[in-house]
C-alpha positions in Angstrom: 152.8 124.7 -120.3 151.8 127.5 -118.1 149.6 126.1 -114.6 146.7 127.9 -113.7 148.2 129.8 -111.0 151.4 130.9 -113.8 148.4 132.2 -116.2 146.9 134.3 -113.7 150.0 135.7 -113.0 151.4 136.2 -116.7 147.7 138.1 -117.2 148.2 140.3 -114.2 151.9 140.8 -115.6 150.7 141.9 -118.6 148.0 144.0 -117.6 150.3 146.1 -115.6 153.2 146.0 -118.8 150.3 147.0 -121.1 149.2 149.7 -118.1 153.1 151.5 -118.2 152.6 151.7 -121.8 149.6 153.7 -121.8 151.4 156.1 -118.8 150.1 154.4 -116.0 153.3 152.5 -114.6 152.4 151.5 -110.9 155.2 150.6 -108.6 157.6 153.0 -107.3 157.5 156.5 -108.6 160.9 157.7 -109.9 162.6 153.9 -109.7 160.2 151.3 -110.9 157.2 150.2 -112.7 154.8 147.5 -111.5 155.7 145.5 -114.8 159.3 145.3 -113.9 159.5 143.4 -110.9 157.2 140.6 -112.6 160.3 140.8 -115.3 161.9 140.0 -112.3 160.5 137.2 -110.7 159.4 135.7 -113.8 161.3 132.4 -113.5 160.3 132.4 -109.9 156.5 132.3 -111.4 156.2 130.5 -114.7 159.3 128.3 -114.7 162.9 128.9 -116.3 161.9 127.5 -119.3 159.6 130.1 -119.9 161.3 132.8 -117.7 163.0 134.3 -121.4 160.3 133.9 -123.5 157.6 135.7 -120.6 160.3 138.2 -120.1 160.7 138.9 -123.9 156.7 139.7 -123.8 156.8 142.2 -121.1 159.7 143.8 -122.5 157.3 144.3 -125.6 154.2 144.7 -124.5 155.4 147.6 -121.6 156.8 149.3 -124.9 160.2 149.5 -122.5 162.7 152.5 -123.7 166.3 152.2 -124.0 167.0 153.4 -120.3 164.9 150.7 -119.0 166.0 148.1 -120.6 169.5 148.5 -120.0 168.5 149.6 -116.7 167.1 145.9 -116.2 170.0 144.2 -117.6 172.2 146.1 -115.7 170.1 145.2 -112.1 169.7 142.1 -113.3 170.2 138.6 -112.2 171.7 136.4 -114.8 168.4 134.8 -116.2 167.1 138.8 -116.5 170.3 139.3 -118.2 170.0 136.5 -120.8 166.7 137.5 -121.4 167.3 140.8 -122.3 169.9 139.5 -124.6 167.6 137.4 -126.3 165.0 140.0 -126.8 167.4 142.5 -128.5 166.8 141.4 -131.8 163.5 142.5 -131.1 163.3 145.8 -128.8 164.8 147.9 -131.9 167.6 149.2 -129.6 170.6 151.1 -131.5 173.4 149.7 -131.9 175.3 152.3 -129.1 172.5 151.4 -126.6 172.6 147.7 -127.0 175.9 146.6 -128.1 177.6 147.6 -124.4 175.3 145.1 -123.0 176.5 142.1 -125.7 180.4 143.2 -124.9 179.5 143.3 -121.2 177.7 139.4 -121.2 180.8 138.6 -123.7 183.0 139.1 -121.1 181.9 137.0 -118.4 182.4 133.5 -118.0 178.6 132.4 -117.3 178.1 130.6 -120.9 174.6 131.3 -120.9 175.4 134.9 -121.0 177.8 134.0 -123.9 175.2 132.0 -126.2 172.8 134.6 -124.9 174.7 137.4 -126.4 175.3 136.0 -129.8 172.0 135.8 -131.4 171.4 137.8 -134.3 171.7 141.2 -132.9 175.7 140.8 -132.7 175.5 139.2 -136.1 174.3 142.3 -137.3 175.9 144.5 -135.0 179.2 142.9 -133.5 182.7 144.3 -135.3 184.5 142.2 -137.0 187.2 141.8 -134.5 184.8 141.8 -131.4 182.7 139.2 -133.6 186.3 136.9 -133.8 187.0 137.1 -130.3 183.2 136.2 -129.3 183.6 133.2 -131.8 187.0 132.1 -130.0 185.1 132.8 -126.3 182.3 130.4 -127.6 185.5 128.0 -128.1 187.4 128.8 -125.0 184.4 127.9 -123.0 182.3 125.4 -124.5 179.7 127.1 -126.0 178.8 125.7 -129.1 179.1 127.4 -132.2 175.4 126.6 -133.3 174.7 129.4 -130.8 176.8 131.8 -133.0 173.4 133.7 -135.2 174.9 134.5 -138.5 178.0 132.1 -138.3 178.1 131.1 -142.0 177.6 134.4 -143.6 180.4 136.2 -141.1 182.8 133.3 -140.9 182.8 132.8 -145.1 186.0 134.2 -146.5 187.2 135.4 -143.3 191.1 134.8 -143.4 191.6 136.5 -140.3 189.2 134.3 -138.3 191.1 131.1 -140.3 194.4 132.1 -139.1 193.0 132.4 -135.5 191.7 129.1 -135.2 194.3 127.7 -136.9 196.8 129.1 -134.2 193.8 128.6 -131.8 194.1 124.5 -133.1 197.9 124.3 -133.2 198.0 125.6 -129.4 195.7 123.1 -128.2 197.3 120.4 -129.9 201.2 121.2 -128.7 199.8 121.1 -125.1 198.1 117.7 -126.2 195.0 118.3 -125.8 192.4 117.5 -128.0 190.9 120.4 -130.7 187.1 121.0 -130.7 185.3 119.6 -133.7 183.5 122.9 -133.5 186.9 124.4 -134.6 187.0 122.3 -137.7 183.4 123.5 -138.6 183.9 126.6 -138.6 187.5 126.4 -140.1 185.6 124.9 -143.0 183.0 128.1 -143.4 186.2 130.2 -143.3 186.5 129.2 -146.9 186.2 131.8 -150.0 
């Protein structure tokens, strides 16, 4: 729930998103509009958990292009990252604009990022071999599988994926340590 001072500042932010999309951005001429810096210290304003969802909104209601938005995940801290991650599902984005930005959050080690970046934009998107590595990452670092978008459909009959977690399972039990039951799940959607 959004305090009084928060809604006065989400109206302003939008106001000035709704003002960029008309052709009236504000800010600094050449490097920023008004809109984005409230993208930026949205967490700062209404809380972190709201920061994605107010985030998302400005993305949408400033009608932000391509070069923006990766612009703003690019610049951005990791909550600005994860919500542009988030909101990719939604910002239309092709695939050659927005899938650098899923490999690039699938290759850190910040889990947010991770769960961040497999929503239902890499279901769609994701190769099949990028897809498998992402689902091994989510292993690898905790993530849980429930964060995977599409997990069932992509997983079912997928003997490649199978034979990695199997090898995945074998390795982690000849070191003696114990196999996620998340491996086991998805093992079991692997299935024809």
């Amino acid at each position: 729930m959004l305090t009084p001072v928060a809604r006065v500042w989400l109206q302003t932010a939008l106001a000035q998103a709704e003002q960029a999309a008309a052709g009236h951005p504000g800010g600094v001429p050449g490097r920023f509009a008004a809109w984005e810096l409230r993208f930026a210290e949205a967490g700062r304003r209404v809380g972190e958990d709201l920061a994605d969802t107010v985030r998302a909104l400005l993305l949408h209601t400033a009608g932000a292009d391509a070069a923006t938005v990766v612009r703003l995940y690019q610049q951005g801290a990791a909550g600005e990252r994860r919500a542009v991650l988030l909101a990719l599902p939604q910002l239309g984005l092709d695939p050659a604009v927005g899938l650098p930005l899923v490999h690039d959050a699938l290759r850190t080690n910040d889990t947010r990022l991770v769960a961040a970046a497999l929503g239902r934009y890499a279901a769609d998107y994701l190769d099949p071999h990028a897809w498998r590595h992402a689902v091994l990452k989510c292993l690898f670092t905790g993530v849980p599988v429930s964060a995977v978008a599409g997990l069932a459909e992509r997983s079912r009959g997928d003997g490649e994926l199978a034979r990695m977690l199997a090898d995945y399972a074998a390795e982690r039990t000849a070191a003696g340590r114990p196999v996620p039951d998340d491996v086991h799940r998805v093992l079991a959607l692997t299935q024809p």
